[in-house]
N, C-alpha and C positions, 0 to 999 in steps of 0.2 A: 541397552548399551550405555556403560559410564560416558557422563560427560569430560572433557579434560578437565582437570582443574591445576589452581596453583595455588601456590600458601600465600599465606595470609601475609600483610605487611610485617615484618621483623620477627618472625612468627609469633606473632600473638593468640591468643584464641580469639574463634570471632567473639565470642559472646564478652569478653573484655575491649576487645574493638570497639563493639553496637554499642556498650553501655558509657564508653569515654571518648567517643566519637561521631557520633549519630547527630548531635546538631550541628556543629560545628560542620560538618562533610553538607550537611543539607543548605546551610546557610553560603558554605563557599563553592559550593559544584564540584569540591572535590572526589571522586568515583575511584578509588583502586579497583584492579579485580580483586575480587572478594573468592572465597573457595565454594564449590559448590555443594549441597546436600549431598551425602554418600550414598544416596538409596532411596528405590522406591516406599509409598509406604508399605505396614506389612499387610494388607491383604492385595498387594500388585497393582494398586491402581497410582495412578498420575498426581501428584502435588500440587494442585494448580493455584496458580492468583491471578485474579482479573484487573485488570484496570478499564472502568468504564462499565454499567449497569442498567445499562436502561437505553431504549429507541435501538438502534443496528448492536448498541452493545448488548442488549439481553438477547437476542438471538446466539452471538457468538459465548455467551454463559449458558445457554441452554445444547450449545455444540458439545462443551465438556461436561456438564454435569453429572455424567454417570460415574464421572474421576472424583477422586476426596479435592473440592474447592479449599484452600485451607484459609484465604483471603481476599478480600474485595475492597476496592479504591472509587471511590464518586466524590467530585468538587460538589455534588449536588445533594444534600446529605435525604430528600425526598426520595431521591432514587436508590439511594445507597443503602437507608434503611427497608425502602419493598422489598429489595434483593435480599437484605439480610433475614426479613423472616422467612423467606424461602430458604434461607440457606443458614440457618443460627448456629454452625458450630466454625462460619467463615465468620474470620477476626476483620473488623473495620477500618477504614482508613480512609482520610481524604487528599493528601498529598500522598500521590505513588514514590516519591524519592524515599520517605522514610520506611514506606513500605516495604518496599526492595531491599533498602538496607533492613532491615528487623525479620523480616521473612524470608530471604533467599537460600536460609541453611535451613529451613524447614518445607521447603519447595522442591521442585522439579521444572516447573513451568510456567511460562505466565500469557496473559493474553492481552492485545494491547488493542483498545479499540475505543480512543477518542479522538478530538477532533485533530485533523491533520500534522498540525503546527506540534502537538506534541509526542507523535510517535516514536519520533528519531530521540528526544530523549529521554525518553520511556524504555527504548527499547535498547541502547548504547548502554543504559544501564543493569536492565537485565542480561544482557550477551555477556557483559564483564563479570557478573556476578555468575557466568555459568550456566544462567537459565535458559530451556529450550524455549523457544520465542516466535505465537503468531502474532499477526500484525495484519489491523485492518487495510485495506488497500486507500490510497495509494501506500506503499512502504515509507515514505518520507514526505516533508513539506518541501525539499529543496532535491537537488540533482548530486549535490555533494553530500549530503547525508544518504545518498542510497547509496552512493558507492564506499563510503564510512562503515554503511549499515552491514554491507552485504560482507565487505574484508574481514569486519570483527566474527562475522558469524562462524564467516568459515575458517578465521585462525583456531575460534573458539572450539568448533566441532560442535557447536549445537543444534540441534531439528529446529528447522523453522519451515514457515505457512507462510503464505500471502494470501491475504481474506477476499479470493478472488472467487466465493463459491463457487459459480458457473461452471467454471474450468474442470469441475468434480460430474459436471453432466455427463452422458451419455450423445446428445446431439454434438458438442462439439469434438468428442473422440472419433466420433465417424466420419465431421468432415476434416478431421488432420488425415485421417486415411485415405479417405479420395484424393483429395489434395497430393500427399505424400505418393500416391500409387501412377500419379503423371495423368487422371482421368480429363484434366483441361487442359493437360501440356504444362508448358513452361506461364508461370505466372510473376509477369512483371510488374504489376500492378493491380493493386486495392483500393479500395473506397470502405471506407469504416464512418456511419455516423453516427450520432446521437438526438433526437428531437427534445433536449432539454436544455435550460437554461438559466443555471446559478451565475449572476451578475445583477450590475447594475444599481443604483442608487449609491448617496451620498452620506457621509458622516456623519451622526444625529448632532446636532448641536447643542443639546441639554443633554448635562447630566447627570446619572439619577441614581437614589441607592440602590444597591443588588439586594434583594430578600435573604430573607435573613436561610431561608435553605442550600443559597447559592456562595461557595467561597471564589469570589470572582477573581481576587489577585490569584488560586492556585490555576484556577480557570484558565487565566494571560497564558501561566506557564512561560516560556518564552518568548514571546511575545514582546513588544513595545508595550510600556503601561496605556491606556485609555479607559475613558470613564463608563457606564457600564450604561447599555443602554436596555428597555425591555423590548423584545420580539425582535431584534437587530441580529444578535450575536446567538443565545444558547436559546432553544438547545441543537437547533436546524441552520440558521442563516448563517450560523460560521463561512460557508463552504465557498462564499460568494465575495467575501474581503481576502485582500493577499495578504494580509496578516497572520490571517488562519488556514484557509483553504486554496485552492488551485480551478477555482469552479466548475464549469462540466467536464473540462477536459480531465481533473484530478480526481473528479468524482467517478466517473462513465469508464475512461478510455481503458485503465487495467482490466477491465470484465471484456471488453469488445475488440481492443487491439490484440488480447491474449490471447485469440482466436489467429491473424494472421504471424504471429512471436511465434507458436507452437508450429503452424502448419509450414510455415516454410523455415524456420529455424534464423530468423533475425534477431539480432542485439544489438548493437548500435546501430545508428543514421553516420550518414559520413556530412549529412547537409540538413537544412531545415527551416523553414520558411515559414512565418501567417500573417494572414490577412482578418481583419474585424471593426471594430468601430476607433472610433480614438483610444487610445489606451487613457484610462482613468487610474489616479493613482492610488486608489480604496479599491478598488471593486476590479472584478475581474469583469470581460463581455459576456454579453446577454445570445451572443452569435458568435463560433471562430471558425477561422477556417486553417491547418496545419498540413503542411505538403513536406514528408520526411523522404528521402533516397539514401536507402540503403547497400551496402556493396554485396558485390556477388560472392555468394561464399559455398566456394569447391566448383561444384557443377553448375550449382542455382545462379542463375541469370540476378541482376540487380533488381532491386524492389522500387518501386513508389508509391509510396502510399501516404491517403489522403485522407484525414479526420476531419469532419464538420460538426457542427452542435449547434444546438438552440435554432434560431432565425437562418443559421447560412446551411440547414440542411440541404440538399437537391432533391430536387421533385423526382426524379431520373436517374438512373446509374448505368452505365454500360447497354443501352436501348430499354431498361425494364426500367417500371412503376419504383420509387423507390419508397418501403414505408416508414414507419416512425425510427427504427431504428434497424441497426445490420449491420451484415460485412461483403462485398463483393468480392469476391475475387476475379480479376482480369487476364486468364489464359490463352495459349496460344489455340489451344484448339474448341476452346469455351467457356464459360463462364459459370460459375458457382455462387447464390447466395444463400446469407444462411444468418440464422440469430439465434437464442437461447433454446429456442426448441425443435427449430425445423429447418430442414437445406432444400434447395433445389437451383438444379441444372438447367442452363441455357446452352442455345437453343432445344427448349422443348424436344423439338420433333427428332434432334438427334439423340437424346437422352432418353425417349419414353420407353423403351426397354435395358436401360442402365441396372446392369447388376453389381451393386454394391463391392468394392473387396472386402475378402478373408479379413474378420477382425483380429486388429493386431497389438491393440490398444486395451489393455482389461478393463471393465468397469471397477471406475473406483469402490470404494470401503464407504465413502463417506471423506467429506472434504474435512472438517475437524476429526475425523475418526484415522486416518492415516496419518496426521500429523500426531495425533496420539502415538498410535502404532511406532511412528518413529521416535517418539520420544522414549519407546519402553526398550524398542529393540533394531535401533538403528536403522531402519527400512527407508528406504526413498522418501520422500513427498515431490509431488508432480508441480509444488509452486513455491520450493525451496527458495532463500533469497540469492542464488546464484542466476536462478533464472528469473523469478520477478524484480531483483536490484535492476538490471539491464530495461527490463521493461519499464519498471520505472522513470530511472534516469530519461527513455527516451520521448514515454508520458510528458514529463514535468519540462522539458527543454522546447516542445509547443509553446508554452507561455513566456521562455527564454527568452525565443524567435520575436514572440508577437510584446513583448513587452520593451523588446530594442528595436523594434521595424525595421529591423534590419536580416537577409538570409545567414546564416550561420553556417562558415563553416567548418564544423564539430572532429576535434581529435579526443577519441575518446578515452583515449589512453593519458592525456595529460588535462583531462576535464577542461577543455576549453575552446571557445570558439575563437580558431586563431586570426578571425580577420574583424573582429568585434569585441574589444576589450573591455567594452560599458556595460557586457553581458555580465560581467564576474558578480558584478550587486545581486543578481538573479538566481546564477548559480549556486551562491552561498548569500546566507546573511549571518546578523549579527543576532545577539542571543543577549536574555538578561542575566546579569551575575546570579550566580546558583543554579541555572538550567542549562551551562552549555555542554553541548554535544562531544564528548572524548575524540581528537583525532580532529579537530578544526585547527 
């Protein structure tokens, strides 16, 4: 399926555009929509460009690799060049803004999978440009760039992913079926948690040069400038400052909440609450605890549900053992847990001859392989940004909660907590010139 496109500024040609425009656009943040490639290439495979090649990003380039890669983006030029001898007839680049602009009329697609802080404008730019667009989870670093993220896509009509592999399993198809089939009644309440914990520690106070492989200003991205410190920031500990990341809750909760999103078909919280250590203003907590209430929508009785992480796990959920990580569900007539590979039914002794229902749920293609699929030929994907925008926004609005101590409550129709006006810094931030986000 074409994607929509529009012409070009004044109609120009791009390639008169890219050649009298391309620094100047990178240096001011300026982004038009650009028009998109007319076609696949010609033996029917996908156009892909990656941003991000190396650690969670080479898995997601080994998703597409069967498609013609036609480019690849790394701040980290070690990483960039491995990928490239694997891939030597992808064109190089270290900042994604030029790349997008120079490649997106030679493209179809691109894959966005670095650190948090710079998805949303990574990905604002490919959507304008036309391009069909995954994105590692979480979708954004803020609450207002997923609902930015999610509006552009779909004015745009482009395929998009949320790199929430799991979702593409088989164990969590079958407990949206149970679920869905009324097997523990009316479920008013969850417990979702996570035994990990990105937080904690303080600002390095020395600062030091970045190696000479690492371009650490492309790095910031949007960011606030700071000095570059070793083992703090890249290529892992991003996830644990709010500068970059959203900690376990930005890391975990889209793989784990997306389990109770699917199964009872929640999108917004109407409220939202946490509890954790003091809030530090570098680091996110080492332990949180996030208490969202959801509205009832149609039949379905109202939600609660409850995320924990790191140190504030429970030993216990709903009378069972609870282990490192999971999802309870809390029904009226019993109880469901379940995690990336396996479910089971409380009490026991009522469920030991539980006969599954009729699957009603296909197994997937392939979690990058459907998102393909939709890029060639319009077909669904099951974590489109209609559905993981929402999820996210209600992700990232945990740390809203816990970063104002204050309970929020959420109209999510005007992005805002209307009894907590100190939340707005959280909701959105400010961005460096040349990387802001289209639509702030």
């Amino acid at each position: 399926m074409q994607r929509k496109r529009k012409a070009s500024i004044n109609h120009l040609s791009r390639r008169t555009f890219l050649k009298t425009s391309t620094a100047m656009s990178v240096a001011a943040g300026v982004w038009s929509e650009l028009p998109a490639a007319e076609s696949l290439s010609a033996n029917n495979k996908l156009r892909v460009m990656c941003i991000g090649t190396a650690n969670r990003a080479a898995a997601n380039v080994q998703g597409v690799e069967g498609e013609d890669i036609v480019a690849i983006c790394d701040v980290d030029s070690n990483y960039l060049d491995r990928a490239a001898a694997k891939l030597p007839n992808a064109r190089k680049y270290a900042d994604y803004r030029e790349m997008i602009l120079a490649e997106a009329d030679k493209a179809d697609a691109i894959v966005i999978a670095t650190a948090d802080h710079n998805h949303a404008p990574a990905a604002i730019r490919a959507i304008n440009a036309g391009l069909h667009c995954y994105c590692e989870k979480p979708l954004t670093h803020t609450v207002q760039e997923a609902r930015i993220i999610t509006e552009a896509a779909r004015a745009k009509g482009v395929a998009t992913q949320l790199g929430t592999q799991i979702h593409a399993g088989t164990n969590y198809r079958r407990v949206v079926e149970i679920i869905q089939s009324g097997a523990i009644g009316d479920v008013t309440e969850v417990h979702v948690w996570v035994g990990k914990g990105w937080g904690g520690g303080d600002r390095p106070t020395v600062a030091e040069q970045p190696p000479a492989n690492l371009d650490w200003n492309l790095w910031l991205g949007p960011a606030p400038e700071r000095p570059y410190a070793s083992g703090r920031y890249h290529p892992a500990q991003w996830r644990k400052w709010w500068d970059f990341g959203q900690g376990t809750l930005g890391d975990m909760a889209c793989h784990y909440m997306d389990l109770p999103f699917w199964a009872l078909d929640l999108k917004y919280p109407t409220k939202c609450e946490a509890e954790g250590p003091e809030v530090h203003p570098e680091t996110c907590p080492l332990g949180l605890t996030v208490r969202y209430q959801f509205p009832a929508r149609g039949s379905k009785p109202p939600v609660k549900l409850t995320w924990s992480d790191g140190n504030q796990i429970p030993s216990e959920v709903a009378g069972e053992k609870a282990p490192g990580a999971g999802v309870m569900f809390v029904g009226s007539e019993g109880n469901l847990f379940a995690d990336y590979s396996r479910y089971k039914l409380f009490p026991t002794d009522k469920y030991v001859d539980f006969d599954p229902p009729q699957k009603t749920i296909p197994d997937s293609i392939g979690h990058h392989s459907e998102w393909i699929k939709a890029c060639k030929d319009g077909s669904p994907t099951t974590c489109d940004f209609d559905y993981s925008g929402p999820l996210t926004e209600s992700v990232l609005l945990g740390n809203v909660a816990f970063r104002t101590g204050k309970s929020l409550i959420w109209n999510a129709e005007q992005l805002k907590a209307t009894n907590c006006p100190e939340a707005d810094q959280y909701i959105a931030k400010q961005y460096r010139q040349g990387w802001e986000v289209e639509g702030v």
